[in-house]
Steps between C-alpha positions, in 0.01 A plus 500: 500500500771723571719475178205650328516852645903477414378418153303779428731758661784384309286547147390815635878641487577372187235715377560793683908532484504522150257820516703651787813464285338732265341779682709804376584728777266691721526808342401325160201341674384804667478635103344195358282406780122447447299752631438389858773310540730573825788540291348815345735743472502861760243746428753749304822461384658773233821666397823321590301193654423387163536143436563285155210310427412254205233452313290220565198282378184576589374270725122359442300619828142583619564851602581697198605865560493758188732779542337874371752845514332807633778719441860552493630811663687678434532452086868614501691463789813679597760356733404497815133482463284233597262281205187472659303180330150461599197250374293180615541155529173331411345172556386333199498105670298323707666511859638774669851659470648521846716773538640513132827641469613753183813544404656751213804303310748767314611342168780605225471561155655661205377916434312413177154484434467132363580424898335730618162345308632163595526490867165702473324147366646288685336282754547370852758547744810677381898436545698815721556667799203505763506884608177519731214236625205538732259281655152598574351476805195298446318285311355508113167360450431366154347710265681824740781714487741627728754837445837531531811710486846468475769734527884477307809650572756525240322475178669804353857334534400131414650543133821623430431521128339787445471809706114457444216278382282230657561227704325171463308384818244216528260462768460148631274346737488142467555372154325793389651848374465804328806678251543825563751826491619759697690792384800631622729797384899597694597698248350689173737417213269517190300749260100449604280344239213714417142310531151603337236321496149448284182317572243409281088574621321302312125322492465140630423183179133516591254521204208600731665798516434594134241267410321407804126627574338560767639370806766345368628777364487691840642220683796539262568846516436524842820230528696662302494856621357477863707586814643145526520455118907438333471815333406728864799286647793584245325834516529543885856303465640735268326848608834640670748311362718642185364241236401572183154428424400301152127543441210297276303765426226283532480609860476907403226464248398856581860614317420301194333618165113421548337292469604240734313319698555592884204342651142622557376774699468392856646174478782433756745445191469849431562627851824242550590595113518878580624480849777320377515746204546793747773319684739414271435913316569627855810269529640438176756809556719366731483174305623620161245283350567290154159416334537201349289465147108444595381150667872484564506345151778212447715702220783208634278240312391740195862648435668199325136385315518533143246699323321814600253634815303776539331446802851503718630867335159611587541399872814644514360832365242466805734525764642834400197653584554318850849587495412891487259452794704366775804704372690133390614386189369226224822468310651190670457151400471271784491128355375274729784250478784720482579398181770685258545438124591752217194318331280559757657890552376511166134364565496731793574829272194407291272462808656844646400761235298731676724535777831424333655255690783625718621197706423162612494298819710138533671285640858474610498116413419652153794681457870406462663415803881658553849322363462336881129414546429863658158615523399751235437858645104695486590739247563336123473590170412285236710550113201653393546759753177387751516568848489186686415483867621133623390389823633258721314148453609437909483773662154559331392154598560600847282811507209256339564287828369784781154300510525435866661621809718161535621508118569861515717478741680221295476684165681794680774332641594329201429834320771642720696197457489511101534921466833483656648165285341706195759831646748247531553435142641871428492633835702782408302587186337878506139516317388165507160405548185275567182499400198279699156447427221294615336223297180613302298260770628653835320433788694700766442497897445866544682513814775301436587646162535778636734414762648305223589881321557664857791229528664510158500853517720532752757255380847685468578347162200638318384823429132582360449626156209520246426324188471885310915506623584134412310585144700837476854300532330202269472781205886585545625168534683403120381181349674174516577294237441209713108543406210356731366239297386231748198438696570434871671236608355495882150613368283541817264235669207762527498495099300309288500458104306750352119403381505761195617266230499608122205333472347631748604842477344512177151326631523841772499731198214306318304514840538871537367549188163260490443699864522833351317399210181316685519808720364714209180324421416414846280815670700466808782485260662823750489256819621177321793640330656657849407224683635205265772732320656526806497129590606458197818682553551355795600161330854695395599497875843421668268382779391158320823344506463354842114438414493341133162292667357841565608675151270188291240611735490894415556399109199281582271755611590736230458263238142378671405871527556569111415135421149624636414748268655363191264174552176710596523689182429254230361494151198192471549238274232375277423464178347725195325444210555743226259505223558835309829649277519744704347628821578481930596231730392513853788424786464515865733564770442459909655649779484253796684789763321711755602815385408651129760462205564732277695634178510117411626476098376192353666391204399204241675332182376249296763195499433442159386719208157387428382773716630882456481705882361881305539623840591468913268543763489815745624548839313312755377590834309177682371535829596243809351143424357627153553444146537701170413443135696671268470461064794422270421609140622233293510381159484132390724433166433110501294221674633309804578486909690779565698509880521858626796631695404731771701695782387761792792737523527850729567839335830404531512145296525312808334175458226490752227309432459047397401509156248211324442293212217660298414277246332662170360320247515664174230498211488777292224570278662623175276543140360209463289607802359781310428327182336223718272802655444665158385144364253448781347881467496435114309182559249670801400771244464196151280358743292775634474647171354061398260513785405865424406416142292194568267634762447782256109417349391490165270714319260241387443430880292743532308567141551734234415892595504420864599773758793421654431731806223277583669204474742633745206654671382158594820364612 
């Protein structure tokens, strides 16, 4: 009984020695330890207490804490000064997490932007120097969160590479962590970069908005312009901040040439439509606005699309009239994909008439990179001699990121982290500069963009300038040889291909037409046109590359609107008999709509020429649910079925109406007809004259010397 007991204790220590061998040393522990554990490390430990620490697996347990930044203070530090680095450590398991413990790890890498984007994406506990931990006090609940804040020393001398930048940190807890940056600065040795900045406001892919009724239509505008809409957020983001503003004038429709179709008197699209009208007028000053051409229309797609438009030169003749109201220009060509091509220069210039076009917005990727893999500067010049403004495809991604508190914070670090590698490639370079913008679909937290422009303003290496400056030095840059003639080679997640093919740039032109032309026989022909025009128009839009779903359904309901009256207009078929050389036929048309018709041309040929058309019908006017006959002199040459051909067109030759098979049937009369007739009258009066003659009585009838008054006398 009592070698049992030995037994078991003896496997027990073979089981355990081997794991005692390799437990690391306290210290290590202490770092690694599961939350709860007593080997957790102190509450704080920073500056010269730092210890190495490597980075390990995650390990698969019930607790699982989630890491969030609430801010990194300050954004540059100088030596001496403290990093403050705040946030939460939340409980997204099952069980609680006792008294987790985060710790900030301070890593190495090279002063380039490739590592600064790299350590940025990476995952999981990181390799480097521990430099402060904490433990909180309590408990986590799952589904809770708990704040913290840590406190480093030393930051500011941790590299002795450069005399400034960002150091990489990662905040652990568990096998959890978050990649982060803090900025440091000992000693300026560089020329600033200047900064501007542009951001697009622009409508939502919605085709209520343009082609809703009813409720649906308010519900849409109501989203896309009320206090808690995109558009009020980039607004309210943006309102002090030294960004450029790049406006559809689809939300000023006040400042464009009437008519356009701004909603109906006391609808709650026309209050949000105005109100938001009056903001951006009142604004637009500080802003330096750019109107881009109207419904933000996608000249990327058009430019390099052989043949020719004239809806797109027409909307970017609109927006000088916008232009002129908010004090802006219309002369800049913003393609949505940052594309640059001499071809598509080209295309541009015959979209930009009326303004002239004076320079264009694209990428960096889209522009030759330095003999060492430099990043092109803000201000080019294309051979031609165009103004290019090039902004940076990363630091632009990282404004587009300020959609929460949590990834602000993130996007701003790294921001500081990426400004300074971006110095470091000429540091000592005079006049360079950068150019940011948001993505067409920004969808800003308010308050944390804006602490997100309060930070990055104060950064030593840049210095705030405006897009009217970097376009000034853009015009007296010289032309390279080296020409732009790529499309970007890091094009941006947040853009899609475009919708407007040829084909279907062409089917927009044919649909702008039909609605203009069923708009002139329809009596509320006035309404119609603005209402469906501008839906129309709407199908040109930048916006529908992220929506190509919701572009099919606005072409839908423009083609269903038109469809409508060119299918309730229609002549009847039937089929005529036509016994004469020459004479009328009889045709009738029906209007099926609600609402009268009017100015309606019908037109008939004969498909073959046994039947001559002497003449076409008058203009028609039919009432709602009625019918019209109209006559068609004609003039049959030959027996037979003859087919006619007829069309409903508008005053303007659009093709309106369904025409019919009207079958005729042909049988002229010709001379034989007359000699027939002059035959039978011939024969009426022989025999009259016969029948005449024998009633007639004799004179022996009635005796010789017999009165013939008497003999009528007695009849």
């Amino acid at each position: 009984m009592g070698r049992v007991p030995v037994c078991r204790v003896l496997a027990a220590a073979a089981l355990v020695l081997p794991a005692v061998a390799a437990t690391p040393p306290a210290t290590h522990a202490a770092v690694r330890a599961a939350p709860g554990t007593p080997a957790a490390a102190p509450r704080t430990q920073v500056g010269a207490t730092a210890t190495q620490v490597a980075a390990t697996r995650p390990t698969a347990t019930a607790p699982r804490a989630v890491v969030q930044l609430s801010g990194v203070s300050p954004a540059v530090v100088a030596p001496g000064q403290k990093v403050v680095i705040s946030g939460t450590v939340r409980n997204d398991g099952t069980t609680p997490l006792v008294r987790p413990t985060v710790r900030v790890v301070a890593g190495t890498l090279p002063n380039t932007r490739e590592a600064v984007r790299d350590w940025a994406v990476q995952a999981g506990p990181a390799q480097g120097d521990v430099v402060g931990t904490t433990r909180l006090a309590g408990s986590v609940a799952p589904g809770t969160a708990a704040g913290f804040r840590i406190s480093l020393e030393g930051i500011a001398s941790r590299r002795s590479d450069a005399t400034y930048g960002a150091v990489p940190l990662s905040v652990e807890s568990a096998d959890t962590s978050v990649r982060t940056f803090a900025g440091f600065q000992r000693i300026k040795q560089y020329q600033p970069l200047a900064i501007s900045w542009a951001v697009p406001l622009t409508l939502d892919p919605d085709p209520d908005l343009f082609a809703g009724t009813g409720t649906a239509r308010e519900t849409a505008w109501t989203s896309a312009l009320d206090a808690s809409s995109r558009v009020t957020r980039v607004l309210d983001a943006t309102q002090d901040a030294p960004v450029t503003w790049a406006l559809d004038p689809s939300l000023t429709p006040g400042l464009l040439p009437a008519p356009v179709d701004a909603g109906a008197r006391g609808t709650q699209e026309l209050r949000l439509r105005t109100a938001t009208e009056v903001r951006i007028t009142q604004e637009a000053q500080r802003h330096s606005p750019w109107v881009l051409p109207d419904t933000d229309a996608d000249v990327g797609a058009v430019a390099s699309q052989p043949g020719t438009t004239e809806l797109f030169p027409d909307l970017v003749r609109r927006s000088a009239n916008v232009a002129k109201g908010l004090g802006g220009r219309s002369d800049i060509a913003w393609p949505a994909d940052g594309t640059y091509t001499s071809r598509a220069e080209s295309g541009l210039r015959q979209l930009f008439r009326v303004p002239p076009l004076a320079a264009q917005v694209t990428s960096s990727s889209a522009l030759p990179s330095g003999p060492t893999g430099l990043t092109p500067g803000a201000t080019q010049r294309s051979t031609t001699g165009l103004p290019l403004l090039a902004y940076d495809d990363s630091l632009s991604s990282l404004l587009g990121r300020t959609t929460s508190g949590p990834e602000s914070v993130l996007s701003t670090q790294q921001f500081i982290a990426d400004s300074a590698a971006l110095l470091g490639e000429l540091p000592g370079t005079a006049g360079r500069s950068v150019f940011v913008v948001a993505p067409r679909s920004f969808n800003p937290d308010p308050e944390a963009t804006r602490r997100f422009f309060d930070v990055v303003q104060k950064l030593p290496w840049l210095t705030p300038t405006t897009t009217t400056a970097q376009l000034a030095a853009a015009r007296r840059t010289a032309p390279t040889q080296v020409a732009p003639v790529t499309r970007p080679t890091t094009p941006s997640a947040s853009v899609s291909k475009p919708v407007l093919t040829p084909a279907r740039t062409a089917a927009l032109e044919q649909t702008l037409r039909t609605v203009r032309g069923v708009a002139q026989i329809r009596d509320d022909g006035n309404e119609f046109a603005r209402t469906w025009t501008r839906a129309a128009e709407q199908l040109a839009s930048t916006r529908w590359r992220s929506a190509p779903t919701a572009w099919n359904t606005l072409n839908g309901r423009v083609n269903a609107a038109t469809r409508q009256t060119t299918t309730a207009v229609k002549v009847s078929a039937g089929t005529i008999n036509f016994l004469a050389d020459s004479g009328r036929l009889q045709i009738t048309v029906t209007n099926d709509l609600n609402v009268p018709v009017e100015n309606v041309k019908l037109t008939v040929e004969a498909s073959n020429p046994r039947l001559q058309i002497d003449s076409q019908p008058s203009i028609l006017r039919i009432g709602p649910h009625s019918r019209a006959t109209v006559n068609v002199s004609v003039t049959a040459l030959a027996a037979g079925l003859v087919p006619l051909r007829t069309t409903l067109t508008t005053p303007d030759g659009t093709v309106v109406g369904q025409g019919a098979d009207v079958q005729v049937r042909v049988t002229p009369t010709g001379n034989w007809v007359y000699l027939v007739l002059g035959g039978v009258a011939a024969l009426v009066l022989v025999l009259g004259i016969v029948r005449t003659v024998r009633r007639r009585p004799s004179r022996s009838a009635h005796g010789h010397g017999a009165d013939p008054r008497a003999v009528e006398a007695r009849r």
